[in-house]
N, C-alpha and C positions, 0 to 999 in steps of 0.2 A: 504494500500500500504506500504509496508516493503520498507523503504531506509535503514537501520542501526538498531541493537542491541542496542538500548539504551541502556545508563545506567544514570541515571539523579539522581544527589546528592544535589545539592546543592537547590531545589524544596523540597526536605525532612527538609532542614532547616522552623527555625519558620516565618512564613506568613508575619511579618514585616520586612522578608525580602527582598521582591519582591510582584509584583502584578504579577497575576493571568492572561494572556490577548494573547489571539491568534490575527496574525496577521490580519489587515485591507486588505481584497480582493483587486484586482486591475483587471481593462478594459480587457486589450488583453494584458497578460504575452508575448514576445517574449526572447530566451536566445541569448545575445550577447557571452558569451564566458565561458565555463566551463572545471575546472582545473582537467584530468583526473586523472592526477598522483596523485595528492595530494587525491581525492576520490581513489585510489588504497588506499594509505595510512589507510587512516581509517576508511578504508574493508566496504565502501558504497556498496551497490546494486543498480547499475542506471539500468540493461536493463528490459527494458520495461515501465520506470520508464518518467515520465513526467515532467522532471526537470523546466522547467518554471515554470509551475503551484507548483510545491514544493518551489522553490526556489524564487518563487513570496510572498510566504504567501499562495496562495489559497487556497494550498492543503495542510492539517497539517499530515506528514507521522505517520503512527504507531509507537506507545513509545515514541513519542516526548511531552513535558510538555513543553509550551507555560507560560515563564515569565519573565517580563521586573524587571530588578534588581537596588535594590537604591541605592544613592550614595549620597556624598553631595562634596564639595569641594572649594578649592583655586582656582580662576579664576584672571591672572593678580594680585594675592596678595590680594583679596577681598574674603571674605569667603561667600558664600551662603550655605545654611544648608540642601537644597534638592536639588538635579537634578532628577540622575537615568535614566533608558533607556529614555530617552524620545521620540526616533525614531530607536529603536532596539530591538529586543525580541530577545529572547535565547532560541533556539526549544527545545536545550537537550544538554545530551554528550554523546558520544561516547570513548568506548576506544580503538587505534588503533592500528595499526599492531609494535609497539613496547614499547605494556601492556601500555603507558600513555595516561590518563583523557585529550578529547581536547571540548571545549568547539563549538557549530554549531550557530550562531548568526544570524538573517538580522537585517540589516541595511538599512533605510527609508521603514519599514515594516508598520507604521503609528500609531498614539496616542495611546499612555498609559496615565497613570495617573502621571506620573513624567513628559509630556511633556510642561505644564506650556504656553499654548495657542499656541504652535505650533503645523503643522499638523503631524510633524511625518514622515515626506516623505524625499526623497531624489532626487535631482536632478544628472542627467546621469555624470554630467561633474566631481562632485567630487567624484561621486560612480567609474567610468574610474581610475581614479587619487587613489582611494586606491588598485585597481586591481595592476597595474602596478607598483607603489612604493611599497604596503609589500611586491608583488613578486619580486621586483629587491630587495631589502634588506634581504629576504631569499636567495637570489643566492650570494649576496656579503658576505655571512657569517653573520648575524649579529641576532641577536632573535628578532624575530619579529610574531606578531598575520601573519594570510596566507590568500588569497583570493582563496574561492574554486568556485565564480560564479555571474557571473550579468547578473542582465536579466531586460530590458527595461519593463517600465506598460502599456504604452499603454495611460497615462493619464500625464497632466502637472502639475507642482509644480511652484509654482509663489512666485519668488525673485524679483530681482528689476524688473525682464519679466517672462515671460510664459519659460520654462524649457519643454524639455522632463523629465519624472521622471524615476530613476529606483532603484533596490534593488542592494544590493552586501550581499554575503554571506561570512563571514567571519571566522577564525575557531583557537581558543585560547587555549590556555594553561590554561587559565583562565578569566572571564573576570570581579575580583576582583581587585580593585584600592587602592590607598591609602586613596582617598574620600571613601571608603567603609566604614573603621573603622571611618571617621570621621563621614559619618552620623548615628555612637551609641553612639559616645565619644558625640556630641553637643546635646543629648539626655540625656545623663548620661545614658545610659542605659550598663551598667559594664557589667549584665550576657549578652550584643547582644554580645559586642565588645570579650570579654568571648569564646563564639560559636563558631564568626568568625575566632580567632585566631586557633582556637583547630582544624576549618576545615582546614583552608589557610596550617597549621603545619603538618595534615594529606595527604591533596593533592599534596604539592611541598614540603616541607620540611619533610620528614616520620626519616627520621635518626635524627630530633629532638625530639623526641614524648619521650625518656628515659633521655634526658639531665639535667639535675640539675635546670635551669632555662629556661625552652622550649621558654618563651616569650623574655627574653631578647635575644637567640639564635636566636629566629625570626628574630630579627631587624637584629642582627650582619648580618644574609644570605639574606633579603634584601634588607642591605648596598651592599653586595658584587656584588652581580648579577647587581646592579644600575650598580655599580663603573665597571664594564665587559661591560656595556649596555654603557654608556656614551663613553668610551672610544672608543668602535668600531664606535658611530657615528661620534666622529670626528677623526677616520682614515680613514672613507669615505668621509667625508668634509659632511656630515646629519644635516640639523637643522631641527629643530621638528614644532617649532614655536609656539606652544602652550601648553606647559610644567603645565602645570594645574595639582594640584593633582588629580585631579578623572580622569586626562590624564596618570597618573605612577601606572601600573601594577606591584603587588608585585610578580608576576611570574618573571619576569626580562625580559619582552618581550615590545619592541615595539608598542604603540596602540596607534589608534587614529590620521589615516593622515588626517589631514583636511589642513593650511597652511604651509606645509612642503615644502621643497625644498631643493637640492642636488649647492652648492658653487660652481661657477665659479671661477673666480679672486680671489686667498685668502687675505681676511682680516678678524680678529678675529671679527670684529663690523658688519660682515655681518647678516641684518635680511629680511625676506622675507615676513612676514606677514605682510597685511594690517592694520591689530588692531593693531601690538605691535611696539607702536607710540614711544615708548619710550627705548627700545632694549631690554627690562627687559630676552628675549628670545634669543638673538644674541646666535651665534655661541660660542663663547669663553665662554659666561656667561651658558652655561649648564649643567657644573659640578656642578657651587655653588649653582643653582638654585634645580639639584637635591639632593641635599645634605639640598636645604629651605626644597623643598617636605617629606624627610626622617626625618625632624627634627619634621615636623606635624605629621607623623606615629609613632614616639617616643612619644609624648605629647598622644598618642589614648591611648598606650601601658601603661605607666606609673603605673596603679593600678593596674597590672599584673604583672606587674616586682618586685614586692616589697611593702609589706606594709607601709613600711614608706618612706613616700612621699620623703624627700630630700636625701632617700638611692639611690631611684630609680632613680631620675632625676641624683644624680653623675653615676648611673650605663648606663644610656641611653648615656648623653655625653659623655660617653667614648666611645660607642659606634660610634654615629653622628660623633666624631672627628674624627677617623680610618676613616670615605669614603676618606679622602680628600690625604693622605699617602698608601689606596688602586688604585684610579683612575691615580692618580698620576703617578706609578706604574707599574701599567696596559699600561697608554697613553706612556709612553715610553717607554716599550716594543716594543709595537705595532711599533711606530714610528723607531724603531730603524729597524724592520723587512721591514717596507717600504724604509729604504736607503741600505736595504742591509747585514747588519750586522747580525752574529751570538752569539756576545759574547757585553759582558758589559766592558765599559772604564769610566770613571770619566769624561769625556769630550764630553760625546755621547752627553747628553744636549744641550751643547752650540752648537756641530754641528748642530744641527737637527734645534734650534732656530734661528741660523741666516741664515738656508735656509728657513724658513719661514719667515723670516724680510726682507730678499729679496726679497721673492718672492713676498710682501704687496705691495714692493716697486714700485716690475717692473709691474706689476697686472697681475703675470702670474697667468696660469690655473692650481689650486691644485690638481686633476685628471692628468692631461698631462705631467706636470714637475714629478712625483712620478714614471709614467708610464714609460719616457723619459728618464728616468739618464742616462743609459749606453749608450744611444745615440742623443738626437738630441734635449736636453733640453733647452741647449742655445738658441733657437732659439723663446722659449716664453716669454723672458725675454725682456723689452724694453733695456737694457743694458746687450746685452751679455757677458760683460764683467767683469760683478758680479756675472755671474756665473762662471763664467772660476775661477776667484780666489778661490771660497767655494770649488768647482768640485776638486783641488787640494790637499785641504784639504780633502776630502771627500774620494776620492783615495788612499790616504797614510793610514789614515785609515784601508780602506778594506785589503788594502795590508799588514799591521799588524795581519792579521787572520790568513794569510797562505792558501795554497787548495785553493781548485775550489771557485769561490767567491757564495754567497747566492742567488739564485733565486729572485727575485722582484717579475715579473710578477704574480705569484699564490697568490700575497697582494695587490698589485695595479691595480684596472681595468682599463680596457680600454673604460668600455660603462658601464654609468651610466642615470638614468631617467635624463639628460639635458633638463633644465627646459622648452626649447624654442620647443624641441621635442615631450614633452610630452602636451604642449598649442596646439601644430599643430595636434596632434592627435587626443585629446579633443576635437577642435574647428571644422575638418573634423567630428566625431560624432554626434558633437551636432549640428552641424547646415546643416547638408548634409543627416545626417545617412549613411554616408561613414566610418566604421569599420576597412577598410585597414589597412590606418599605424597604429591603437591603436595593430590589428596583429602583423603585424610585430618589434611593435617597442618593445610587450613583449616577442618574441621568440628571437631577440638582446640580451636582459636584461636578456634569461633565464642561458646567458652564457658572464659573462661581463669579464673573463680573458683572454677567448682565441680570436684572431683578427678572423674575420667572413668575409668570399669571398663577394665582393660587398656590404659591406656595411662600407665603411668605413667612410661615412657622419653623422653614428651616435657615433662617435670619436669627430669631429669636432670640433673645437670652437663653442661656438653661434656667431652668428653675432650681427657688433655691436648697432644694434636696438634692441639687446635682452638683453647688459648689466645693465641694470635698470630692477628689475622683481620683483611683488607682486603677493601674493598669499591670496586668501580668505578663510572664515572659510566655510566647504558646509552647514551649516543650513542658 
């Protein structure tokens, strides 16, 4: 059965660097929802095509090379030296309808050899929850891995209860991490880490392949991409939650939703995960946390960069130190486009900071107030009266531009995965197998700038039995 033209490269690398392993069959494949457009994209063959049974595992399409890839990594600041898929195989790649290498993956596809006594499976509720989040983050603009399919097994997965199980098919840029390189670096193994570099450099980086020093160019392009990747998550108000190196794709794309969550009330301390007892993952702390991650992909790199060792280490820090005057940068850019502004002032800063100190204040909605300015923002603030005074400030401003003032709307959405909408939809799935609003609430999210006829409850506030919210890791 022909679904795609493979093209599978990374299978031609040396054997330690993935295992060999088609997926684990499952009961009664059913498809809960499959991403047409994105299969346009990269020029799939579904008719006639039995996408369950494909997209379950059952059925392994033609040209596809079934292999779960190693990794090792930082977890919470603790190094472990293997993971790797340990509940995802990687069918193949394909390349799509604009000549780029995307990587076809499932997830909860079942044990491999890196799965380290678990089954390998996936339960519906957070297979749902990466559907709906990478595809509201591909519509918000931001790079991110895409969801092309999930489909229910037919069979349960047993966390703290019995689960429906299911697969999501998901489709990358790549699905090389910075745990990659670390599990050849805590090998010593110089020509893996070697390989890997020369591949990562030919698949995403090819205008470095003539540069004078390809490896340290490496890092410099993915500092950048980081420092482009962090900054769009918090112009969405995006915390990840689990910031792990083998969680930071050196593609500079978004991977790995497990306890994510999109900010209500802004405060910089907000964390959402259950595990991260300590904030080490909070909203604010994820520049410098990417910028720990980028300093372990430096440490992989180091006897590439330079034979002598304390050349290379001044040549890496220099590098590592640039994220921080990149993001920087970046984030107020960005920020400056969500109040409005076209041009740069010495003062934009402090503007922009002390509507964010406000708004800690008043526990407005960081979505609504951004959305709101030209009209009816005051009204989220427990003291509208602090905002009247910034709102002044903020006006004179704009009014210094001259012309027509700058569009908002096409930077600040209006409908993003709210955390309490996407529990409700979850929780309809999973314990009903009522499908509806997980429908509806992704055809919302496929368009979160423009306001949508009758729907304007997924705008909303949460309510407020929904302002305290945690989120679990889905293994």
């Amino acid at each position: 059965m022909v679904l795609a033209a493979f093209s599978n490269s990374f299978s031609e690398l040396p054997a330690r660097f993935y295992e060999r392993r088609a997926p684990t069959a499952v009961a009664r494949p059913e498809l809960v929802v499959f991403n047409h457009k994105l299969a346009g994209e990269l020029g799939l063959n579904t008719e006639g095509v039995d996408l369950a049974a494909i997209f379950s595992g059952n059925t392994v399409p033609e040209g596809a090379e079934p292999i779960a890839m190693a990794y090792a990594g930082h977890q919470f600041g603790g190094f472990t030296p293997q993971l790797g898929d340990g509940r995802a195989i990687l069918m193949g790649e394909v390349i799509d309808c604009n000549f780029a290498r995307r990587d076809i993956q499932l997830k909860g596809s079942g044990r491999t050899a890196f799965s380290r006594g678990g089954d390998g499976r996936a339960a519906l509720g957070p297979v749902l929850r990466e559907y709906l989040v990478s595809e509201a983050m591909h519509a918000l603009g931001v790079p991110t891995t895409r969801a092309l399919c999930a489909v229910t097994t037919g069979e349960h997965v047993f966390r703290e209860r019995a689960l429906p199980g299911a697969v999501v098919t998901r489709v990358l840029a790549s699905n090389i991490r910075v745990g990659t390189f670390q599990f050849f670096a805590v090998r010593g193994d110089e020509d893996g880490i070697r390989v890997l570099a020369d591949y990562v450099i030919a698949r995403h980086y090819p205008e470095l392949r003539e540069v004078e020093n390809p490896y340290l160019a490496l890092l410099e392009a993915v500092v950048e991409r980081q420092a482009a990747l962090i900054a769009k998550w918090l112009h969405v108000g995006f915390i990840h939650g689990v910031m792990n190196t083998d969680n930071m794709a050196v593609s500079g794309e978004t991977i790995d939703f497990g306890p994510c969550a999109f900010m209500d009330a802004y405060d910089p301390a907000t964390v959402f995960s259950s595990i991260d007892e300590l904030g080490r993952y909070a909203y604010a702390n994820q520049p410098r946390i990417a910028q720990w991650n980028l300093t372990r992909l430096a440490e992989t790199l180091l006897p590439l960069i330079d034979k002598d060792e304390a050349h290379s280490i001044e040549l890496a820090t220099g590098v590592i130190r640039g994220f921080g005057p990149k993001f920087d940068g970046l984030w107020l850019e960005g920020m400056r486009r969500k109040i409005g502004l076209r041009t740069a002032e010495e003062g934009d800063r402090a503007l922009i900071q002390s509507l964010l100190d406000l708004m800690q204040a008043n526990l407005a909605d960081y979505t609504l107030v951004f959305r709101r300015l030209d009209e009816d923002a005051r009204e989220l603030f427990v003291n509208p009266l602090d905002f009247d005074g910034w709102a002044e400030g903020w006006r004179a401003r704009r009014a210094r531009e001259g012309g027509e003032p700058a569009a908002m709307d096409c930077v600040n959405p209006l409908y993003i995965p709210r955390n309490y909408l996407v529990e409700e939809a979850l929780e309809a799935a999973v314990e009903r197998a009522d499908f509806a609003p997980f429908h509806e609430l992704c055809e919302v999210l496929r368009n979160p700038f423009e306001a949508q006829a009758g729907r304007a409850r997924y705008a909303d506030l949460p309510p407020p039995s929904e302002a305290i919210y945690r989120t679990f890791c889905g293994t």
